[in-house]
C-alpha positions, -999 to +999 in steps of 0.1 A: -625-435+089-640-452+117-629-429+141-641-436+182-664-402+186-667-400+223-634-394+238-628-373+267-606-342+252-592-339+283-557-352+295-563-382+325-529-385+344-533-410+374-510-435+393-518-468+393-500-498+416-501-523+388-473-502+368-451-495+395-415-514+389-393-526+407-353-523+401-334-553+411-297-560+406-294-592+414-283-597+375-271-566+361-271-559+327-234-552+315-223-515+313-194-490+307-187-462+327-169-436+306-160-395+308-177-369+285-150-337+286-133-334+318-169-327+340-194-348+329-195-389+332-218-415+316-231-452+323-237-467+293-259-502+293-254-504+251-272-493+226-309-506+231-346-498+236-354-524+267-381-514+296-360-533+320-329-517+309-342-485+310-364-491+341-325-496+358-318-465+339-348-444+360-338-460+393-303-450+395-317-413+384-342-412+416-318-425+436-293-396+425-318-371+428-325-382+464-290-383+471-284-352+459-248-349+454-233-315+459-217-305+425-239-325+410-253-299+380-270-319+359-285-356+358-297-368+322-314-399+319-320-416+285-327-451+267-301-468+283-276-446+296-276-417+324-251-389+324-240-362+355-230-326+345-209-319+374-189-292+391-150-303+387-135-281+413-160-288+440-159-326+435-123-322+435-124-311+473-137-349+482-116-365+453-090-373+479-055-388+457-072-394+433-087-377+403-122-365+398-138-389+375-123-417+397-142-400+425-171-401+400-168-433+381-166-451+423-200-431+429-219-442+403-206-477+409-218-476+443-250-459+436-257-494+407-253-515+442-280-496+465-311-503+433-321-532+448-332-518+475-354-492+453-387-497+434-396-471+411-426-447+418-457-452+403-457-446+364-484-415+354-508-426+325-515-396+301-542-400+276-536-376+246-564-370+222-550-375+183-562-367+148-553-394+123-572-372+102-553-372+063-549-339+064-533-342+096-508-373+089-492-369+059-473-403+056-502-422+069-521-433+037-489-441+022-477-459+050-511-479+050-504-489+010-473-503+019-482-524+051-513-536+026-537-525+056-568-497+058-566-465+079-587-479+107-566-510+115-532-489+117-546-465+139-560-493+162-529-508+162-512-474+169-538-462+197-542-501+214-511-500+240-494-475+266-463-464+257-434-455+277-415-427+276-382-434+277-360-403+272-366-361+264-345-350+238-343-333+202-366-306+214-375-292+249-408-319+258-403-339+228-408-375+248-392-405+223-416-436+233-420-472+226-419-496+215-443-498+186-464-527+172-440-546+148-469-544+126-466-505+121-428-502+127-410-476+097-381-460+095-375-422+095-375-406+061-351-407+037-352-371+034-366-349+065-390-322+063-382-286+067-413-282+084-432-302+107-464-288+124-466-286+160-484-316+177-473-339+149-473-376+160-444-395+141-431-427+139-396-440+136-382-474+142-401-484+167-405-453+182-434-427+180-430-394+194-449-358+190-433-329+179-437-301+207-428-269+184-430-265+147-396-274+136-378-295+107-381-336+115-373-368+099-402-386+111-431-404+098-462-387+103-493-402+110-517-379+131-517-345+151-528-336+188-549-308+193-527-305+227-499-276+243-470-304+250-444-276+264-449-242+280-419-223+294-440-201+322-449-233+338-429-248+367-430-279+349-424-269+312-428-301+297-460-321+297-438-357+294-415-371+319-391-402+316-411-428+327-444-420+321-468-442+297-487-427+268-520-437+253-532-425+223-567-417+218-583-413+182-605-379+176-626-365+146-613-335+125-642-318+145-631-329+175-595-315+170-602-283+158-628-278+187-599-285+210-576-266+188-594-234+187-608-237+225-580-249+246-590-254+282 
């Protein structure tokens, strides 16, 4: 493969002014607001994979985070829908007559009408060194077959845009991102793997993601990155964050195991 051999091993995170957003209600997407048990509440814009929609999505979860609720345990922001864990009985003491999700379901009403007046902060940029080395990307060569296209133009396809993270889940620091190039869009796998190496970069819909741990996945794969994605004893376990945009940077086999073997 035609592999770029002079990339920077190192991770470059960096804000930039050109990728800051802005949040604007001035035409609101439609949403539900709706209870998960008895102490938890979700706002639900429908099932989809929009930047706009999930830009919204970000701003009402900064905007909590500054307000900073008391009994507020828990704030979970995803594709297109944010949830609060929260403290019943505490919430309860401000709940007045009424209950406590009405309490909650007029909060996060509230909170929809104050995003106009917020602009998301700066997106980081994370370049992350990947192997679509065969060895490395098991689904790749197959994938190619199928798409009737070599190894070199999927993985410039793959490694030409940013892409944003839109939601943690699965696995501590596994970051789902999109959206993918129509032209290398797959679905998952009929039938997962029990085992997926750590650092495997997947694809599914039009999502990629990379697995933080070894663990079982459904996902194609189609490289590996040399990088730790998740480490417990830091502050900040995991290397992604909602909101933060992704680019993909192709390395040699060489490259990788350098980086594998000598982590910095």
């Amino acid at each position: 493969m035609g592999l770029k051999k002079n990339v920077e091993p190192k991770i470059a995170a960096f804000s930039s002014a050109n990728l800051r957003l802005t949040c604007s209600v001035e035409k609101p997407f439609p949403y539900r607001i709706y209870p998960i048990g008895d102490q938890a509440i979700t706002l639900d814009y429908g099932n989809l994979i929009k930047d706009e929609i999930n830009a919204q999505v970000m701003a009402l979860f900064y905007w909590l985070k500054e307000e900073n609720l008391h009994g507020i345990k828990d704030i979970i922001p995803a594709y297109s829908t944010i949830s609060l864990v929260y403290d019943a009985a505490m919430i309860r003491k401000w709940a007045g007559n009424g209950s406590v999700y009405q309490y909650m379901e007029r909060y996060l009403t509230n909170a929809l009408q104050q995003l106009d007046l917020l602009a998301l902060p700066s997106s980081r940029e994370l370049r992350i060194p990947v192997c679509y080395h065969q060895s490395l990307a098991p689904d790749l060569l197959e994938l190619c077959q199928e798409k009737q296209m070599d190894l070199d133009e999927f993985v410039a396809i793959h490694t030409a845009i940013p892409y944003r993270v839109y939601m943690i889940g699965f696995l501590p620091g596994f970051a789902y991102m999109g959206s993918l190039d129509e032209r290398i869009v797959a679905p998952r796998k009929q039938t997962p793997r029990t085992h997926v190496a750590a650092g495997s970069v997947g694809i599914a819909g039009v999502q990629t993601g990379i697995y933080p741990f070894a663990s079982p996945g459904g996902w194609q794969l189609i490289g590996q990155t040399p990088m730790t994605l998740f480490n417990a004893n830091d502050d900040q376990p995991s290397l992604f964050q909602p909101g933060d945009l992704v680019q993909f940077e192709a390395i040699s086999i060489d490259q990788f195991y350098q980086l594998k073997n000598n982590p910095s």
